[in-house]
N, C-alpha and C positions, 0 to 999 in steps of 0.2 A: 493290623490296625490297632489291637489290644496295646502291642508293643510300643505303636506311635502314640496313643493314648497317652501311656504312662509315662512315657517321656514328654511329653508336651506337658502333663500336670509337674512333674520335676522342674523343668525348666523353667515355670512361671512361680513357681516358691522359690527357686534359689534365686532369680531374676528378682521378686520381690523382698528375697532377703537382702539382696545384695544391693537395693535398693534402700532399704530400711534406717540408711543414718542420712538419707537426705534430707535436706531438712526443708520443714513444717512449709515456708515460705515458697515451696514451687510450687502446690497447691493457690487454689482462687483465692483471693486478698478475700474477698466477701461471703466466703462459706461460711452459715450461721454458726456461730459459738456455742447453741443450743440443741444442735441435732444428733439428740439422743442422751445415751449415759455415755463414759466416761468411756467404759471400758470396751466399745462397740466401735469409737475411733477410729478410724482408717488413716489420719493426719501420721504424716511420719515424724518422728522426734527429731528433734534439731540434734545437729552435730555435722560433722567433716563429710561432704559429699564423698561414697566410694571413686574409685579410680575404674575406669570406665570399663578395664580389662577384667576387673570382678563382675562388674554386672553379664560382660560377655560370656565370663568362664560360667556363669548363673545357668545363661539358656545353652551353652556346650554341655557342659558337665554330664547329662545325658548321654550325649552322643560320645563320649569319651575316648571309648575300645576301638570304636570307628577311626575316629578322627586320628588316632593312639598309628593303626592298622594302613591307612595313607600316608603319616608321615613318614612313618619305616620303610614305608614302598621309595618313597622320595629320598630318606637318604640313602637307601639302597641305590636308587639310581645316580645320586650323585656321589658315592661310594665308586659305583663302577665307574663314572665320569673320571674320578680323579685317580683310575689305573690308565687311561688311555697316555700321559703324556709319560708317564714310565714305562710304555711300552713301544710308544715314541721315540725313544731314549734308546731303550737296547737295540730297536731296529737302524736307528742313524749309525749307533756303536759296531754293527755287524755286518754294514753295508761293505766296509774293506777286507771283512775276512773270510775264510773262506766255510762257514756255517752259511744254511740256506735258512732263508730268512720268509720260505711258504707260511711254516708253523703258526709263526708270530704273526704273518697278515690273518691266518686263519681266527686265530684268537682275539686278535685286536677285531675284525669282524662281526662273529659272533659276541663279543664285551656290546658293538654299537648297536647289533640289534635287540641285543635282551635289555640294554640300558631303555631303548624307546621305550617296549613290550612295558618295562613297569612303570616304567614315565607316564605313560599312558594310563595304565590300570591304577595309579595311584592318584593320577588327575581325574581320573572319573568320582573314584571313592571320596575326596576332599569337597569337591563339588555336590555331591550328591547330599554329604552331611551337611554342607554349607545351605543347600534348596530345605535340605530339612528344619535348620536352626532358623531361616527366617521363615518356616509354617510353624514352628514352636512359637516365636514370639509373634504370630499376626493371631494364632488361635487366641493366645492368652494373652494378649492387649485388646482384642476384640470382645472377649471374655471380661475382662476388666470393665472397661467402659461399658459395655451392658450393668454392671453393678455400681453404676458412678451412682450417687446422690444426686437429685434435680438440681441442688444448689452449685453443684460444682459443674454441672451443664449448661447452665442458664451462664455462667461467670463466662462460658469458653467459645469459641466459635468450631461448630460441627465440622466444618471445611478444613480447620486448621487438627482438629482430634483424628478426622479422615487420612489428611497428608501424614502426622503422627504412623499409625496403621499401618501405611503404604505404600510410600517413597521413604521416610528413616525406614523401617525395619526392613527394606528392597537391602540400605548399605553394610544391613547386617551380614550379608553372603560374602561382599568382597573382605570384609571387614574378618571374617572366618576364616580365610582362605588365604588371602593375601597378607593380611594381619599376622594374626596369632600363629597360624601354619608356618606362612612367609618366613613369620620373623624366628620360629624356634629351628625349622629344616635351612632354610638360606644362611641362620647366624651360626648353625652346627656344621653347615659345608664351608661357611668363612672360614671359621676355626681351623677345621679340617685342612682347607685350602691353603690355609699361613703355615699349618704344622709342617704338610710336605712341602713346601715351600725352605723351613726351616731343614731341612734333613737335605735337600737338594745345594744349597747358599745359605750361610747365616747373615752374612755382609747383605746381599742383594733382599733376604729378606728386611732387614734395617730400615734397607731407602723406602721399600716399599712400606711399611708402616707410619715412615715418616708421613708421605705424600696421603694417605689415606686416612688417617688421624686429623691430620689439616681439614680435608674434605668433610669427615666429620662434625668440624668444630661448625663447618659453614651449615653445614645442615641442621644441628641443631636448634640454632639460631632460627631458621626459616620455618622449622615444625609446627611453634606456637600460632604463627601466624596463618600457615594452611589450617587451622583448627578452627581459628576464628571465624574466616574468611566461609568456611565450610558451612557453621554454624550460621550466620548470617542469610548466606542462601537457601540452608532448608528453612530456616524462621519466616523467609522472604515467601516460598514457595508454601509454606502455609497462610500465610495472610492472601495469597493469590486464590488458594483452592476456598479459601472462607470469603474471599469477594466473591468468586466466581457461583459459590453455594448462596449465597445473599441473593444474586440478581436472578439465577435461576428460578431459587424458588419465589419469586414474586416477577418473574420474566412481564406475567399482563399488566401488572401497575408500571413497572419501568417504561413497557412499551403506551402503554394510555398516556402517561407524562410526558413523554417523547424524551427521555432520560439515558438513552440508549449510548449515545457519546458521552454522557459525561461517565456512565455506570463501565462504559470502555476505557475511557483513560484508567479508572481507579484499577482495574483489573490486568489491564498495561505494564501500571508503575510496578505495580506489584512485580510483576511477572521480568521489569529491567531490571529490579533493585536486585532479585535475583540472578538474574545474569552477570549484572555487575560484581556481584560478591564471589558466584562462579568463577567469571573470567581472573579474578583476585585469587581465590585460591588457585585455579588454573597457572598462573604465571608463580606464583611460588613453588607448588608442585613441577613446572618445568626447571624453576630453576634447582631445586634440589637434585633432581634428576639428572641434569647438566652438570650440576658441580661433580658428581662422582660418575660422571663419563669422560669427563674433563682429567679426572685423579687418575682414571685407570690410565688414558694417553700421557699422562705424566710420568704416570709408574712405568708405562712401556719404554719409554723415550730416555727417562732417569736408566731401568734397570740394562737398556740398551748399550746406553754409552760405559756406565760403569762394568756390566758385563763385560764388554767387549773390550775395555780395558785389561779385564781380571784373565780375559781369555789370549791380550797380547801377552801377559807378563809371565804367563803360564799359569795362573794362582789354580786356573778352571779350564775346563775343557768344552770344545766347544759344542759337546754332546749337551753337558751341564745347562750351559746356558739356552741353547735351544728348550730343555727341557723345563726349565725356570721360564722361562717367554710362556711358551703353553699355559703353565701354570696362573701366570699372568692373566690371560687371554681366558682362562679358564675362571680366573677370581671377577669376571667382568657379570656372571650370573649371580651368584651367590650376594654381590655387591647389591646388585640393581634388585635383589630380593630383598632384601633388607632396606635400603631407601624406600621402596615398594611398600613394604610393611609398616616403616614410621609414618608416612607422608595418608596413608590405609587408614591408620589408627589414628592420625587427625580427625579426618575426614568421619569415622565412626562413631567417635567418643561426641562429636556433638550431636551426633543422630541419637546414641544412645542418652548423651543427656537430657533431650528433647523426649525420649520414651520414659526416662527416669521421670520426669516431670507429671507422666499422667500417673505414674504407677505414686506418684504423690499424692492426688487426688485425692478425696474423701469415697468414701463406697458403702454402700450399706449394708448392714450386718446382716452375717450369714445366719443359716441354721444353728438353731443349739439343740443338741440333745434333751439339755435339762430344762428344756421350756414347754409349758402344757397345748398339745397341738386344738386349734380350732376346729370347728367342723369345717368340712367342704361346702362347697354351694350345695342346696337345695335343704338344709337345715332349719332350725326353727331361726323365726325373723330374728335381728338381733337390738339389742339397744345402744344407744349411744348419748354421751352427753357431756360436754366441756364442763371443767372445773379450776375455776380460777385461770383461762388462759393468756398468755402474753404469746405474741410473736410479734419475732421483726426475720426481716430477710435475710441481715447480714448484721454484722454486729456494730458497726455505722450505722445504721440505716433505721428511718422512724418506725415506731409501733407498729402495726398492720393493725393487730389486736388490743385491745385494752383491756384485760379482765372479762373475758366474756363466758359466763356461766348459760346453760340450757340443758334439757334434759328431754330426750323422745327415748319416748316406750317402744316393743316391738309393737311392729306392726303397725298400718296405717301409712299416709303422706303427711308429712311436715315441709310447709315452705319458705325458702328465705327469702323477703324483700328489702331494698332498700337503694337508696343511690347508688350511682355508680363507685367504686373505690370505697363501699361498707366493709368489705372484707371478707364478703359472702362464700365465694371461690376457693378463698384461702381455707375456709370449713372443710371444705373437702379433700383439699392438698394435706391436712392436717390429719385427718382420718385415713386417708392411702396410707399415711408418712410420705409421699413424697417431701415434705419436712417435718422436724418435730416443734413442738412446743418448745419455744424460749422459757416460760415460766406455768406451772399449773397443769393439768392431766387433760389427756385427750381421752374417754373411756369407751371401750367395745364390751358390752355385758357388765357392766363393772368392775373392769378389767384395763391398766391403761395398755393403748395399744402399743409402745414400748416392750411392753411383756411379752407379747404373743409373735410366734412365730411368722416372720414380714409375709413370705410364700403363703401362708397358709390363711394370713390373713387379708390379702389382697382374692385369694381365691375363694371368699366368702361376700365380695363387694362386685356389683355391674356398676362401671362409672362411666358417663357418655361426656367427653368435653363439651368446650365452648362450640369448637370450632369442628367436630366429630372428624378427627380426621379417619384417612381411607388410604391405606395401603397400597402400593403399585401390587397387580396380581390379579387373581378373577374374584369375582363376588363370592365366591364359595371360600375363596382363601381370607375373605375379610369378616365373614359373618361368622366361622370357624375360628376365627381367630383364637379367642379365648376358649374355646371349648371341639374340639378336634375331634373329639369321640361323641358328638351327636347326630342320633340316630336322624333317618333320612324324615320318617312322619314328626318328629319334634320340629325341624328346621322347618318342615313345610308348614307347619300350623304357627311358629314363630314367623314367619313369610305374612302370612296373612292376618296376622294379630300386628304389625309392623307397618300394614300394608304396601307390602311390597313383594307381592304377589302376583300383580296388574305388571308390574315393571319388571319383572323377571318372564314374564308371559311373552312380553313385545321384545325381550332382547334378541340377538340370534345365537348365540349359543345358552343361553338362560342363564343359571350358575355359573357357569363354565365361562362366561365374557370375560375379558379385560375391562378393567375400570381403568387403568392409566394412572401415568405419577402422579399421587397422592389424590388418585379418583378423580382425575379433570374429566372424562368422561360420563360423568355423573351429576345432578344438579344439587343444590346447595340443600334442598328439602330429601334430594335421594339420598346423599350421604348421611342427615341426619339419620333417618330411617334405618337406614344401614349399621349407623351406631346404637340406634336404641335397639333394635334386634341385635346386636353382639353382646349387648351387653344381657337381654332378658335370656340369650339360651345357654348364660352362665349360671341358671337358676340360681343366682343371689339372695342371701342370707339382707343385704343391704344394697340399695340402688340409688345411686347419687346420678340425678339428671340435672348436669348445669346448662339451663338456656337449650333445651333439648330440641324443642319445638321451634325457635325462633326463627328458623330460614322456611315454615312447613306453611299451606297457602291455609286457610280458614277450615276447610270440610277436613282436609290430616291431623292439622292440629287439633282439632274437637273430637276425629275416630281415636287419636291417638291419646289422647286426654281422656275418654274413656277407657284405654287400653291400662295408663296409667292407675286411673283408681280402681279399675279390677286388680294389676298386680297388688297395689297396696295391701287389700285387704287378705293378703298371704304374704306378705314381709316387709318391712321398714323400705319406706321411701323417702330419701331427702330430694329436695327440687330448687331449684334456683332458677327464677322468672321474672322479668321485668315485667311482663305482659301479666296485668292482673286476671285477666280470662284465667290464664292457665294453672293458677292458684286460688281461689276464691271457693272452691269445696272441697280445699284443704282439711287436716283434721284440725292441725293447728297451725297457724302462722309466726315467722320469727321475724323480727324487725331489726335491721341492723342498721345503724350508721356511724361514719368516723369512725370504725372500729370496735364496735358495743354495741353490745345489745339493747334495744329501747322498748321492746313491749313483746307480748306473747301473748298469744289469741285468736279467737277464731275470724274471717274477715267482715262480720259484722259488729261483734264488739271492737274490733281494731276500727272500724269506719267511724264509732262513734265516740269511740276514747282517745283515740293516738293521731293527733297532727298532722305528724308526718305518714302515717300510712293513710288518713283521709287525704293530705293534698295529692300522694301520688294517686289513688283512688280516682280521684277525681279530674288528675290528667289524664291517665288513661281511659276512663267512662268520655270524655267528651273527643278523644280522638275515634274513638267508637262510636259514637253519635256520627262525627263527621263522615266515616268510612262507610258504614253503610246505610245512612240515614236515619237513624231509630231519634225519637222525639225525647228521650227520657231514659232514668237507669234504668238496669237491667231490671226485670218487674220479681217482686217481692224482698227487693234491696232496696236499705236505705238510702237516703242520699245521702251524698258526701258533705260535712259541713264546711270542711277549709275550698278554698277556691283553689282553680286550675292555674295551669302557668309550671313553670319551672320548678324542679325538686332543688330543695333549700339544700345549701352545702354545710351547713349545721347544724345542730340537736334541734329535732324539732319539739320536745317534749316527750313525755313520760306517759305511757300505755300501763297497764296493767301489768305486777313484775312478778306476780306470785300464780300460784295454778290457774290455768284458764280455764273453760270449759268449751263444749265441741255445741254445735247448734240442736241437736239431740237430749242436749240435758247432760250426758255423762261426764263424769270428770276425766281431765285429758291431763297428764302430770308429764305438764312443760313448766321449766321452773326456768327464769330468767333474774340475772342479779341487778341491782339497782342500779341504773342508767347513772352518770354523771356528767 
């Protein structure tokens, strides 16, 4: 296993060296410009795409001694091969005399069974390296895309990086075997096969080179186009497995729409455009195939008559020519291996340019030695605070962020409000790195997170999506996620600080349940739970809850919201809430929109300073009114001065942009830059 290790790590450096003059453009047209420093780049430099048989020798080279140790087996067997028709030869020659011709059956015998024996034992060995080289390249393409950048994720379709994975690196094996094997053992038995040929006839070798050169020409010709044709069809077969991953995962909307046929044709066409390019390569592949079955009936027929000439005139005897025919008949292998191997190597080299393509990809930067490690979870809270930031998505694509400055202390909850598309979200994608900064410092301690170690700084953050998703596997496998080595009374007291304790009571295997693809057996408030318990038994340093609560009925969200400002008060909370309930004994609040920040404060000076956080205020207080009758705000809140109705899609005005303070009195050092 050590040994398969370090060959699988070999294979994916010299794969990705070998990779390394592809250029920049296989990569997503929309990967940000900005994500990261320079020297952290994963974009390959522009220059001459390798030739496809380097990227191969990349993930061989490894297996080498192996590969080295089958082909010797093979031309040994076709070594022995090409003693049968010279013994062919002496025995025709000996049939009128009066030697006994036992010997020679004996030998020519034993030649045909030891030829099988290695035939055999060298086609196990080529195959085996071959099963090997496509688990070198599915560990380390699998390996890779774990390391992709979000941005070169979001640019790609899953289904299509899946088939990538797959189906190309399945063509890896023929491609090994029949390929590069094929083509060095078949075209060193050609050779072979023309020499004794030469030493038998030099006339009859002639014609035959003639007829076989011609055949040649016709194949080359046809090569480029089985390549194409190839290419076409995995490309096809990816857009099929990324429709097919499209309607799957959204299978109950397709089905509610009744979309079902139309969402069948698009997965249909998909799956003939495929076929179609198949069948295309398919008929040029036979025709290549044909043409030098064709050459060898020619060569037969040509060296037939001219033989049989050379053996009226006396030139050749009619041992000779019998023995030149074998040879023939013998050149009909070696042939069909090497067509085998061009027609292989089409076929491959687009599969492999298709892997070339992700191995393009952006990735995010490894480990460094020389960078100062973070704590682990359960360390003192941490601070964080943007300075000067810009983002945009893609380097098309509009601003996300405009300049947006703030600053949270350890310790405490900070919440962000604002319309929908403020850029709230993006605070926290920014703080993972799931991207970087276009312009200006993201900071962890005063520290931009650029600097610190990725690994070590994501395992100092609990971060809950929008959407919490939920892993296929049992509940023990989802709440462990992020942290595998927690002890069994930790899990149970995060159970019930989650509450989701009740719901593990009534399962029938408890923990131990299947929750199903991406948790459909779960409901929309269990999953959340689910996520905020993965994320609290990572004892984080910082805990980013976007919209955590949102799917959870009134009595969860309120336990759960006291759950929250207990953690607080032992480490940095960011929150993102549309629902004011769930923010409102905040320490402090942040106000975004359009991209900017617009005030910072606690939510009674923001009710009574900032516009736009009174008009939302004051939507949400009277949907609350409506929901459960209450006459009036909440009681020792002011009221709201802007009126209800719709959140404005523009600056609503200017909050308070310098320290705020907390309802307590103490100073709260959130610093927000001047709205525009």
């Amino acid at each position: 296993m050590a040994e398969q290790r370090a060959a699988e790590a070999g294979a994916a450096e010299e794969a990705a060296r070998a990779s390394a003059d592809a250029p920049a453009g296989n990569g997503p047209a929309d990967a940000p410009a900005g994500n990261g420093p320079a020297k952290e780049s994963a974009d390959a430099p522009a220059g001459n795409e390798p030739p496809a048989w380097r990227v191969l020798l990349g993930y061989v080279r490894p297996y080498r001694w192996t590969l080295l140790l089958g082909a010797l087996l093979s031309l040994v067997t076709g070594a022995a091969g090409l003693a049968l028709p010279l013994v062919a030869r002496s025995l025709i020659e000996n049939l009128g005399g009066d030697g006994g011709i036992a010997s020679q059956l004996l030998w020519l015998t034993l030649l045909v069974f030891a030829n099988a024996g290695l035939g055999a034992l060298g086609y196990y060995i080529l195959q085996r390296t071959a099963e090997s080289v496509v688990l070198t390249a599915r560990r380390s393409l699998t390996s890779y895309l774990l390391r992709l950048r979000i941005s070169a994720v979001d640019a790609s379709e899953p289904g299509d990086l899946l088939s990538r994975a797959t189906s190309d690196t399945t063509l890896l094996r023929a491609m090994t075997t029949q390929s590069l094997i094929g083509l060095g053992t078949g075209g060193l038995t050609l050779v072979a096969t023309l020499l004794m040929m030469g030493l038998v006839d030099v006339v009859l070798l002639g014609v035959t080179l003639g007829v076989v050169a011609a055949a040649g020409v016709v194949i080359g010709i046809i090569a480029p186009m089985i390549q194409r044709a190839s290419k076409r069809a995995q490309e096809s077969v990816g857009e099929m497995g990324a429709s097919l991953e499209r309607v799957l995962g959204a299978l109950r909307t397709v089905k509610a729409a009744g979309a079902e046929e139309r969402e069948e044709r698009t997965v249909h066409e998909a799956a003939e455009r495929s076929w179609r390019a198949s069948v295309t390569s398919a008929k040029w592949t036979a025709v290549a195939g044909n043409t030098m079955f064709l050459a060898i009936q020619g060569v037969f027929l040509t060296v037939l008559a001219v033989g049989g000439a050379r053996v009226a005139t006396g030139s050749i005897e009619i041992g000779t020519l019998v023995a030149f025919l074998l040879y023939v008949f013998y050149l009909i292998s070696p042939l069909q291996e090497v067509v085998s191997a061009i027609t292989q190597y089409q076929v491959g080299s687009a599969a492999i340019s298709r892997i070339r393509e992700v191995w393009a990809l952006p990735v995010e930067p490894t480990a460094s030695g020389d960078r100062p490690a973070l704590a682990a979870g359960g360390g003192e809270p941490a601070a964080v605070a943007f300075d000067g930031v810009r983002f945009r998505y893609a380097p098309d694509a509009p601003l996300v962020h405009h300049g947006v400055d703030f600053s949270v202390p350890a310790r405490g909850m900070t919440a962000f409000v604002g319309p929908s598309g403020a850029g709230k979200t993006t605070v926290f994608s920014l703080i993972e790195r799931f991207y970087d900064a276009t312009e200006g410092r993201v900071l962890l301690d005063g520290r931009d997170v650029r600097e610190w170690d990725l690994a070590e700084l994501r395992a100092s953050i609990g971060y809950v999506e929008q959407d919490a998703p939920v892993l296929s596997g049992t509940l023990r496998d989802n709440l462990l996620f992020g942290a595998p080595d927690t002890a069994e009374d930790a899990l149970a007291e995060t159970l019930r600080t989650a509450r989701l304790d009740t719901l593990v009571a009534r399962l029938p295997d408890g923990l131990d349940t299947l929750v199903g693809h991406r948790g459909t057996k779960l409901s929309g408030g269990e999953r959340q739970r689910v996520a905020i318990a993965r994320a609290l038994l990572r004892r984080p340093r910082l805990l980013l809850l976007d919209e955590a609560t949102s799917q959870l009925d009134a009595v969860n969200e309120a336990a759960l919201r006291d759950t929250v400002a207990e953690v607080a008060r032992r480490t940095t909370v960011l929150v993102v809430a549309h629902r004011l309930s769930t923010v409102t004994s905040a320490d402090r609040i942040v106000v975004m929109d359009a991209g900017r920040v617009r005030a910072v404060g606690t939510h009674r000076e923001l009710v009574a300073s900032n516009p736009l956080y009174a008009e939302l205020a004051a939507t949400q207080f009277l949907t609350e009114r409506a929901d459960d009758g209450a006459g009036g705000p909440v009681a020792g809140e002011a009221a709201p001065g802007g009126p209800g109705g719709a959140l404005p899609d523009g600056p609503s005005g200017n909050g308070p942009s310098g320290n705020g303070s907390s309802a307590n009195g103490r100073a709260v050092d959130v610093t927000a830059g001047p709205a525009s």
